[in-house]
C-alpha positions as CSV (number, residue, x, y, z in Angstrom):
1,X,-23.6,-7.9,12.2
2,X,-22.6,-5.6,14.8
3,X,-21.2,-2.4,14.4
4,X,-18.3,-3.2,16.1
5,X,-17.8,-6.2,14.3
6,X,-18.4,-4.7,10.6
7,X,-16.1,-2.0,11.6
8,X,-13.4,-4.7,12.3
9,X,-13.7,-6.0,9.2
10,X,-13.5,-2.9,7.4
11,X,-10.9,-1.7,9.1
12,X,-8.5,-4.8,8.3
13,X,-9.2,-4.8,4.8
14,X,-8.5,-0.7,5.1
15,X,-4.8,-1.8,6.5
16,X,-4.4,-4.8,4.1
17,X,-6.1,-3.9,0.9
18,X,-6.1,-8.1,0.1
19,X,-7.4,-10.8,2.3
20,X,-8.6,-14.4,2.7
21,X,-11.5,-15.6,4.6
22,X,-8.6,-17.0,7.4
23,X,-7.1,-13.6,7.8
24,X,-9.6,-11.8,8.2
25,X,-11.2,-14.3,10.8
26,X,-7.8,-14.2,12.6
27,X,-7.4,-10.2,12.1
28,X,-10.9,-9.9,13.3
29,X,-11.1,-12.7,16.3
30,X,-13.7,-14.5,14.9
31,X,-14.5,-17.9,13.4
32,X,-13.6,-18.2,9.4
33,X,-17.6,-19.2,9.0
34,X,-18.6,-16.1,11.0
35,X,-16.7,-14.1,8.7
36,X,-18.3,-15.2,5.4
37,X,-21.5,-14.5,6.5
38,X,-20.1,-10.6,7.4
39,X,-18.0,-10.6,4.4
40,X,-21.4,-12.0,2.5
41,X,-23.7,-8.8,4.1
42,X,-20.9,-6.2,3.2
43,X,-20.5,-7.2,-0.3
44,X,-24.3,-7.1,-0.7
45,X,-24.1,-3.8,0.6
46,X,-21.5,-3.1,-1.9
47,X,-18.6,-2.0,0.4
48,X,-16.3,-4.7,-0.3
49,X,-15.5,-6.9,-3.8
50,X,-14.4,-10.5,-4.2
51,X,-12.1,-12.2,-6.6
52,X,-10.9,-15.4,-7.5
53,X,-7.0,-15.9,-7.1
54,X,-5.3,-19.6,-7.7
55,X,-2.7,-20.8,-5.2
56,X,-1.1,-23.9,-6.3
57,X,-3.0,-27.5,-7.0
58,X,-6.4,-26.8,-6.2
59,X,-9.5,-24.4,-6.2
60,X,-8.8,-21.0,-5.9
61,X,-9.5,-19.0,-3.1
62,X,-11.3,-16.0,-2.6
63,X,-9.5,-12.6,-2.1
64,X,-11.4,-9.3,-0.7
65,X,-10.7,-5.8,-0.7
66,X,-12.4,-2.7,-0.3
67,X,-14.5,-0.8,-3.0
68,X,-14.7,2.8,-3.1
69,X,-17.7,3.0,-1.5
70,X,-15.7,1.3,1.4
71,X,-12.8,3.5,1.4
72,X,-15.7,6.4,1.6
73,X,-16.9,5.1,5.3
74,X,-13.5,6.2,6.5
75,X,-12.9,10.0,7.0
76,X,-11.4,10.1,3.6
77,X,-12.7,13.3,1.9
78,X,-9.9,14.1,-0.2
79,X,-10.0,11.4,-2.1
80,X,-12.6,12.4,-4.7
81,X,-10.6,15.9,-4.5
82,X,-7.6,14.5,-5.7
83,X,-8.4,12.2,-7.8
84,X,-10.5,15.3,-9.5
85,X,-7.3,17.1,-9.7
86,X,-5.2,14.3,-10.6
87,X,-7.8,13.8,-13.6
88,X,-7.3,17.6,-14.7
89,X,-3.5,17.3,-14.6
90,X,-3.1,13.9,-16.3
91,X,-5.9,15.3,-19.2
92,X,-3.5,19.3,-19.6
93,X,0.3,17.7,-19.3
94,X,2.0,14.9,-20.7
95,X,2.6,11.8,-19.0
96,X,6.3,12.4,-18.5
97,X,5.4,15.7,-16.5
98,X,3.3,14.5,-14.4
99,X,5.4,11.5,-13.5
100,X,8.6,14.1,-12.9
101,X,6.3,16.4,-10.7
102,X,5.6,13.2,-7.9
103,X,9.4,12.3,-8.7
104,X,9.9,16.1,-7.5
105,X,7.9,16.1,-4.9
106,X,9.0,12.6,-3.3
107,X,12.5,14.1,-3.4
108,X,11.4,17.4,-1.7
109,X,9.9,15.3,1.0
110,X,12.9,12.9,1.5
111,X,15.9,16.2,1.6
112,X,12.9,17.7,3.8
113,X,12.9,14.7,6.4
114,X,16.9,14.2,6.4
115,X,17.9,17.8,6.7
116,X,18.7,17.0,10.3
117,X,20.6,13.6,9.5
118,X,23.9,13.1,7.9
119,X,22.8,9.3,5.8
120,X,26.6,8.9,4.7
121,X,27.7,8.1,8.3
122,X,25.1,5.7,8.5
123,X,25.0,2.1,6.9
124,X,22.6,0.8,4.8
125,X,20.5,-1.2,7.5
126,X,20.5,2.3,9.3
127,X,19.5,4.4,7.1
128,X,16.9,1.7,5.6
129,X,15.2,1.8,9.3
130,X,15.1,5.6,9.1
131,X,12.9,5.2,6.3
132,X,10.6,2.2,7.5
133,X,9.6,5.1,10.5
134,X,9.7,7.5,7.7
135,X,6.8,5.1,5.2
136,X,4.9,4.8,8.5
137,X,4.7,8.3,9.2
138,X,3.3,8.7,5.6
139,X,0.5,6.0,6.3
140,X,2.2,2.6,4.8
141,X,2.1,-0.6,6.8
142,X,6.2,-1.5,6.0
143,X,8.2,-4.5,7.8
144,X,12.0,-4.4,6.8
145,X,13.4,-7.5,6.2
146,X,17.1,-8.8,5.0
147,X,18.2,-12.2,3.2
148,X,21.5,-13.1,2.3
149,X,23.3,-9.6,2.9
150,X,20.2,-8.0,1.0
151,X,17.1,-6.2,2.1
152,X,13.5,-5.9,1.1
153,X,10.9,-3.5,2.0
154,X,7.3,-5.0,2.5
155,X,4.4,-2.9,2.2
156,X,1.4,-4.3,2.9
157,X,-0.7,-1.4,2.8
158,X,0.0,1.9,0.6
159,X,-2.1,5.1,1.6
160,X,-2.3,5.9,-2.4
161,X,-3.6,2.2,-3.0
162,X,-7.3,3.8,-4.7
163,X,-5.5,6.6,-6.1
164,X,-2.8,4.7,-7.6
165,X,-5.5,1.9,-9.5
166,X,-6.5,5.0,-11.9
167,X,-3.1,6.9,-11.6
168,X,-0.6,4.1,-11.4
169,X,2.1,7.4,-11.7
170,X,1.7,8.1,-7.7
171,X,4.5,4.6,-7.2
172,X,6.8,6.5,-7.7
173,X,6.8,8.6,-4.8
174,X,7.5,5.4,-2.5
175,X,10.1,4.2,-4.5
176,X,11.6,7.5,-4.8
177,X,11.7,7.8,-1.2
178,X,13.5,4.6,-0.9
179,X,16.3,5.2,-3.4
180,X,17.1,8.7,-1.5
181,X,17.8,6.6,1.5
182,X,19.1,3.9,-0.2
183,X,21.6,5.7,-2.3
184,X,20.6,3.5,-4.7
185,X,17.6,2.5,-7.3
186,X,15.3,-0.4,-5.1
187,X,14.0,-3.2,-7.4
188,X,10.3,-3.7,-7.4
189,X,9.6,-7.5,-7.1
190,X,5.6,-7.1,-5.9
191,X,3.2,-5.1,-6.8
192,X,-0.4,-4.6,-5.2
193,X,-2.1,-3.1,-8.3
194,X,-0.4,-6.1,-10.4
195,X,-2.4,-8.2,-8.1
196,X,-0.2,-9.0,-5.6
197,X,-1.2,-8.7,-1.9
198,X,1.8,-6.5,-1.3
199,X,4.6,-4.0,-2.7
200,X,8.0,-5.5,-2.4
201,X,11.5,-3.4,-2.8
202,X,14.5,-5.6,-3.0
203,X,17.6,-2.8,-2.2
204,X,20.9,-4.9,-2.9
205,X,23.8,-4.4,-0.5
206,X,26.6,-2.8,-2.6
């Protein structure tokens, strides 16, 4: 496999934590058979994991992600640092603290980026596309959508995905994010370490 190729591939599962063969050969530009003989290579090598998933009558489908050894061939030092330190503080306070210190700082964050903008004047669509530049600044892939007077905020891919699976506490920084501009607490529908391929926030139009 080329280096350009394998790099593709890694970087698409980097974006979307959850694929199928057909994404990925679409993602990457290349043939679905093409892509399980890369996919085949990197999973030997231990960069990327498999897993059944069933999706109506049938057999199931395979599902790829990165492992942590894949996440490591991205310039992603700190993430052995904090989870280190997200080890010590989880082991020294109880779990109630450390779930109000990301609540704390996801609000410190959100009053930080809004000092500047006056949210009551804005509607709910406004202020909701405020925060979709606001989840991309902080590394998310987000699409805003709306159904029926109601909206929903898609995540595809959440920067805190590996440090989440041990620390499942970090969530609520997004979805504190999300009720500050909201006004409002968001429902969480999907869930990426539930399984899902996504996080999905319904916010309901008041």
């Amino acid at each position: 496999m080329s280096n350009n190729t394998r790099g593709r591939v890694l970087r698409s599962l980097l974006l979307n934590q959850k694929r199928t063969v057909n994404e990925l050969a679409e993602a990457v530009g290349i043939n679905p058979i093409s892509v399980r003989h890369h996919l085949s290579k990197l999973e030997a090598e231990g960069l990327i994991q498999s897993q059944e998933e069933r999706h109506g009558v049938g057999r199931p489908r395979l599902i790829y992600s990165l492992t942590n050894q894949g996440m490591e061939q991205f310039p992603q030092r700190y993430l052995q640092l904090t989870l280190r330190l997200l080890e010590q503080l989880k082991t020294s306070l109880p779990e109630k603290v450390l779930g109000n210190i990301f609540r704390e700082v996801a609000e410190g964050i959100a009053s930080d980026l809004t000092q500047q903008i006056d949210l009551e004047k804005l509607d709910l669509k406004e202020r909701l596309e405020i925060l979709q530049e606001v989840l991309v600044s902080e590394g998310f892939t987000v699409n805003l959508e709306e159904d029926e007077g109601n909206f929903f905020i898609v995540e595809a891919s959440c920067p805190y995905h590996h440090v989440g699976e041990d620390y499942p506490e970090i969530c609520v920084f997004d979805r504190e994010l999300i009720a500050h501009f909201a006004a409002s607490s968001p429902e969480r529908i999907e869930c990426i370490l539930d399984g899902d391929k996504q996080c999905k926030y319904l916010i309901k139009r008041n």
